[in-house]
C-alpha positions in Angstrom: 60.2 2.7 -3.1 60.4 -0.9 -2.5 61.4 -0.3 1.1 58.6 1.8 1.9 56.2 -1.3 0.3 57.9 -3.7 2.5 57.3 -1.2 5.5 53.6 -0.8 4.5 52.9 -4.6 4.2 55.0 -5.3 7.3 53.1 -2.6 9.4 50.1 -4.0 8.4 51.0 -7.1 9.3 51.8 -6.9 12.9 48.9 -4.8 13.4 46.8 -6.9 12.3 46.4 -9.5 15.6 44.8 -6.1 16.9 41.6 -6.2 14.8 39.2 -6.7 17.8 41.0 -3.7 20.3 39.4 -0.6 19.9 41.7 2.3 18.0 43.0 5.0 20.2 42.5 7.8 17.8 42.3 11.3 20.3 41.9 13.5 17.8 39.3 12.6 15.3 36.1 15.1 15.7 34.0 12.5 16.2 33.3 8.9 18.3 32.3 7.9 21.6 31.2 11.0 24.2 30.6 12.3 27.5 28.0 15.1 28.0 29.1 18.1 29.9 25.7 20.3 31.0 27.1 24.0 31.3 24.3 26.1 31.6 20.0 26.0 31.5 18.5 29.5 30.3 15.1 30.2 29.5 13.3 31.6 26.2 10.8 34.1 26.5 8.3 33.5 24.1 4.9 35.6 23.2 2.6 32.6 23.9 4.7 31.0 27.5 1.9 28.7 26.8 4.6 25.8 28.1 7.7 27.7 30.2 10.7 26.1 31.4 12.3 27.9 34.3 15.1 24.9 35.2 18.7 25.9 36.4 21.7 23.9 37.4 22.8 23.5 41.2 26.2 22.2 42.3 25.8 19.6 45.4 29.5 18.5 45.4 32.0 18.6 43.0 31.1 15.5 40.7 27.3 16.4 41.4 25.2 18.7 39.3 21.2 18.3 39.6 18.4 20.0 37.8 16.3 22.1 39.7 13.6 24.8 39.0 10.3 24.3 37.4 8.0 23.5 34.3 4.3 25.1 33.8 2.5 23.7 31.2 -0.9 25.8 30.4 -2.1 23.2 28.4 -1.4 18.9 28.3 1.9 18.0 26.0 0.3 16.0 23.8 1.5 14.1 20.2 -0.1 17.3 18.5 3.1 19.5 19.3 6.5 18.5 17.0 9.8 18.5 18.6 12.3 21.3 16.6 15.7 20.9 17.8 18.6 23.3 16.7 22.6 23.0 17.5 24.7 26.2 17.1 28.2 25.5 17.7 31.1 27.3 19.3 33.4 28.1 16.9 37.1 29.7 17.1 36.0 33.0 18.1 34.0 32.1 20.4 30.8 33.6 18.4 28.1 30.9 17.4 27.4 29.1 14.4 24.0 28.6 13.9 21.8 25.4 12.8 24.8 23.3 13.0 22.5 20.0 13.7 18.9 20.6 13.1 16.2 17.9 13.9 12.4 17.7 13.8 10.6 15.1 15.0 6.5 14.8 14.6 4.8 13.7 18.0 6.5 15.5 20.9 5.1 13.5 23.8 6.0 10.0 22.6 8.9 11.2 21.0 10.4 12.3 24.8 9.5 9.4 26.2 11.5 7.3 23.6 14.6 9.7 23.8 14.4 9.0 27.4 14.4 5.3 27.5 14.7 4.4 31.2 15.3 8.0 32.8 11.6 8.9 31.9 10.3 6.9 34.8 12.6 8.5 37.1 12.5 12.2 35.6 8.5 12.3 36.0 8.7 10.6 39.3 11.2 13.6 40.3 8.9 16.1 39.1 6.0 14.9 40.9 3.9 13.3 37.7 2.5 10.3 38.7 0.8 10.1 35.5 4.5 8.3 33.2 2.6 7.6 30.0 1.8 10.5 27.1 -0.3 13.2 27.6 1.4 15.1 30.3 -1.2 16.7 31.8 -1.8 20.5 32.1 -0.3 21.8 35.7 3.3 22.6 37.4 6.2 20.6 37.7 8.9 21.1 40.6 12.5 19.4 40.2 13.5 19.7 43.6 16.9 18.0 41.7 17.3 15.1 39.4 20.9 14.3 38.8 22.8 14.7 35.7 24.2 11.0 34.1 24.6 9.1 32.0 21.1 7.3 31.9 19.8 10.3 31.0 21.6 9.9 27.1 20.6 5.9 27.0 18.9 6.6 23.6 20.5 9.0 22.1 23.2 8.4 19.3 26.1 6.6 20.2 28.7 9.0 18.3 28.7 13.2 17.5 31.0 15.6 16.9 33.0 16.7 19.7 32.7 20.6 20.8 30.5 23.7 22.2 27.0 23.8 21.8 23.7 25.9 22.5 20.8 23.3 22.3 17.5 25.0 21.3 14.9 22.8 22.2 11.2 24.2 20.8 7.6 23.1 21.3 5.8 23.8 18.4 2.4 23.5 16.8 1.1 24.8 13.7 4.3 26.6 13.5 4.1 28.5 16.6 6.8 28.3 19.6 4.3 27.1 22.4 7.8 26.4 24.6 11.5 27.0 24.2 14.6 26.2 26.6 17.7 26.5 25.5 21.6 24.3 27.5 25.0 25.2 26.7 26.7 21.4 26.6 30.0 19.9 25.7 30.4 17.1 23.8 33.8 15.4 25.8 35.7 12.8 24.5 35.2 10.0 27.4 38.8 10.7 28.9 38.6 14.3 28.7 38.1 16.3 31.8 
């Protein structure tokens, strides 16, 4: 027993010049991430009062761009809330739902925060010259932005690695004015 202490301590010990490197710990289910966009699909809703019709297209084979469209029959304005709901993958493959839920009160400034620095560039790509909150009734073509990382600049740091379907719902006085719905991975950074 007094070996093991000795062990312990002098472990310790010579680890502990390491403080300021970073642990390498690959198999935690959480830390540092890379998103990996599967799949877009759309939601067909009763009102389509705001509809999402965006896909993903290959360019090369690092490359992945959104393209498609967004019709909004009425300005996105602080008076929708943002409902956002996680199911994730498990064993099976079936699909856990409302394993991260999040609501958030003012959609419009609410985006544009999330966005950070990609906003300017996502409504310039979409042909909205208009970058400040309300977005303006009318139809937006995304003749293909490009998926990276700028696109996460605000979002948390850390999550839990795995499968997900993110639900992403406009809503006002409890009604779904606009749904879309990505299948992502949350990659540890040296995963492929």
């Amino acid at each position: 027993m007094k070996c093991l202490f000795y062990f312990i301590v002098f472990a310790i010990a010579a680890n502990s010049d390491a403080t300021n490197k970073p642990l390498f710990l690959p198999q935690l289910p959480v830390g540092e991430y890379k998103i990996n966009t599967i799949a877009l699909l759309r939601c067909e809703l009763s009102t389509d009062l705001i509809k999402f019709n965006y896909y993903l297209s290959k360019t090369s084979v690092n490359t992945t761009e959104i393209k498609g469209n967004a019709t909004f029959n009425e300005p996105l304005d602080d008076s929708f809330n943002i409902e956002i709901n996680l199911a994730v993958k498990d064993s099976v493959g079936g699909w856990r739902d409302n394993a991260h839920v999040f609501k958030t009160p003012k959609a419009c400034s609410s985006l544009k925060m999330w966005a950070g620095p990609f906003w300017t560039t996502f409504t310039e790509n979409i042909g909205m010259h208009n970058v400040n909150c309300p977005i303006p009734a009318g139809r937006y073509i995304a003749s293909g932005i490009k998926l990276n990382s700028d696109m996460y600049a605000n979002l948390p740091k850390q999550f839990f690695y795995g499968t997900y379907k993110f639900r992403f719902q406009l809503t006002k006085n409890k009604v779904v004015h606009g749904c879309a719905i990505s299948i992502i991975e949350v990659k540890r950074p040296w995963e492929t």
